[in-house]
C-alpha positions, -999 to +999 in steps of 0.1 A: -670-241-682-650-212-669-626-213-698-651-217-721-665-183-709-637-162-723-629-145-690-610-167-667-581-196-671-593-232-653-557-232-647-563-200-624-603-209-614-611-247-619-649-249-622-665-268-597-668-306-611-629-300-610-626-293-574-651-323-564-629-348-587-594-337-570-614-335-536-626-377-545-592-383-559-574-372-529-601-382-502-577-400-481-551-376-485-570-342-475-586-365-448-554-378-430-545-342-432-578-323-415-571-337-383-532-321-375-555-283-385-586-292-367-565-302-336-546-271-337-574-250-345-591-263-314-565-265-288-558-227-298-590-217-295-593-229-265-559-216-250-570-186-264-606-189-246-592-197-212-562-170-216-584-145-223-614-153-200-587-151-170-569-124-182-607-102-185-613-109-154-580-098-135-580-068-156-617-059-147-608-062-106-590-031-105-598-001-132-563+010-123-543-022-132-569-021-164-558+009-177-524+003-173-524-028-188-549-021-214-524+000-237-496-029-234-523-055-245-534-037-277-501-026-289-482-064-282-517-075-303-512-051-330-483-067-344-488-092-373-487-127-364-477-139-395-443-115-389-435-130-356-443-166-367-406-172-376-394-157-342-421-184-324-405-209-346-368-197-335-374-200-296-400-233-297-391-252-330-406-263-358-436-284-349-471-289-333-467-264-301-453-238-324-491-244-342-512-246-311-492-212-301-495-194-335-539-205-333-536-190-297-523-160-301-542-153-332-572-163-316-567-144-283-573-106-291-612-110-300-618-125-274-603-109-247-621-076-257-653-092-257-646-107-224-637-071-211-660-049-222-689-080-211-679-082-182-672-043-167-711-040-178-731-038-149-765-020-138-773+001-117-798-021-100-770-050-096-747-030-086-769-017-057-782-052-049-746-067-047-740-036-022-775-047+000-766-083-002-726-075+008-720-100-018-681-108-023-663-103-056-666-137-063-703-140-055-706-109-075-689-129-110-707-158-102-741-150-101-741-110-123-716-105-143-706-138-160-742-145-164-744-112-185-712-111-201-719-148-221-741-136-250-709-114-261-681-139-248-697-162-274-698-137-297-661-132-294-656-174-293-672-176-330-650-150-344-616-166-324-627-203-335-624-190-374-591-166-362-581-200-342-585-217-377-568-193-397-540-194-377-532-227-376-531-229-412-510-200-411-484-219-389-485-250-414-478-228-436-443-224-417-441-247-390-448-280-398-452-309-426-486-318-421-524-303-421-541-282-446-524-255-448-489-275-454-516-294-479-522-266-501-487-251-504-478-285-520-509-282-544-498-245-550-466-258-559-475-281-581-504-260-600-529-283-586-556-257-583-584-280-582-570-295-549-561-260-535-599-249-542-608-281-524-592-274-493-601-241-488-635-262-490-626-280-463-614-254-439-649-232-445-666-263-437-651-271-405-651-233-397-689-232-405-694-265-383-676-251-353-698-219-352-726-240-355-717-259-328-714-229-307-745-213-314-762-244-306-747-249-272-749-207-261-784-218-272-786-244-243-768-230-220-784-191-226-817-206-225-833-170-217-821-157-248-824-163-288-794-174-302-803-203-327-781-206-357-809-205-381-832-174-370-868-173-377-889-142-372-926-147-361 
């Protein structure tokens, strides 16, 4: 189909009944695979949640210690990962950690700034009731600004699940001998487009799924809010 189009190579694009026949051919394969990426992608992400969820909240206790911390956690997250992949591999191996660090850290950033900027967001009006109520700093977390801070921590945990994703690929890439990512260097290699095209596939389907699954349960659990997946207007 593509090739018969003038404009592209199926060696370069295989059309899509290509990529379906090399995703039935190597079910079992790409399957057996899937679950070393999904593991990493999800252990990362959620390192990366907790990290970062602790990490806003120390910050946010004292504006001094965040601004003098603030500038040390952009610049250490400006660095490529992918550049400093080899160094994580040098000091912890070749292998799964390696992968659940390399997710992490990818993962991490997004969210932590989300986190931060949610959670130093506080009214007037709380601010004066926390004062009338001599609430403690825990009490105030608790019950005002974690409440108010989860629409845009979840907006920061659907963009570091698909950074959590990415980076564990990235670290098969490099790191170990198993997953997707190690999956489609081997099709690569072997000019197998049609399976390459069928694990990237794979990976937005799982990426899809996991934001899905979020929105569905910041939809439970931020009942007084709209946050459905699918929106509908009235």
């Amino acid at each position: 189909m593509t090739e018969a189009s003038g404009l592209v190579s199926e060696t370069m694009f295989p059309p899509p009944e290509s990529v379906y026949s090399a995703f039935i051919d190597n079910q079992e394969l790409i399957v057996d695979n899937t679950w070393p990426t999904v593991t990493a992608g999800f252990i990362g992400f959620g390192l990366a949640v907790v990290t970062a969820t602790l990490s806003a909240i120390l910050l946010s206790l004292s504006k001094r210690v965040e601004n003098a911390l603030m500038p040390l956690v952009v610049s250490v997250n400006s660095v490529p990962r992918v550049t400093l992949a080899p160094l994580l591999i040098f000091y912890l191996g070749s292998g799964v950690a390696t992968n659940y660090m390399i997710a992490a850290w990818v993962a991490f950033f997004p969210m932590f700034l989300n986190a931060m900027e949610s959670l130093g967001q506080i009214s007037g009006e709380h601010h004066d009731l926390c004062h009338l109520y001599q609430a403690s700093t825990w009490q105030e977390y608790r019950y005002i600004r974690i409440p108010n801070a989860l629409p845009q921590m979840f907006d920061g945990m659907k963009m570091a699940i698909i950074l959590a994703m990415i980076g564990a690929v990235v670290g098969e890439f490099v790191a170990t001998t198993e997953g997707l990512g190690y999956l489609s260097t081997l099709a690569l290699r072997n000019a197998n487009m049609g399976l390459a095209f069928a694990v990237v596939g794979v990976l937005g389907f799982i990426s899809t799924a996991a934001i899905f699954v979020l929105y569905q349960i910041q939809d439970k659990l931020i009942f007084w809010e709209d946050s459905s997946f699918f929106t509908t207007e009235a």
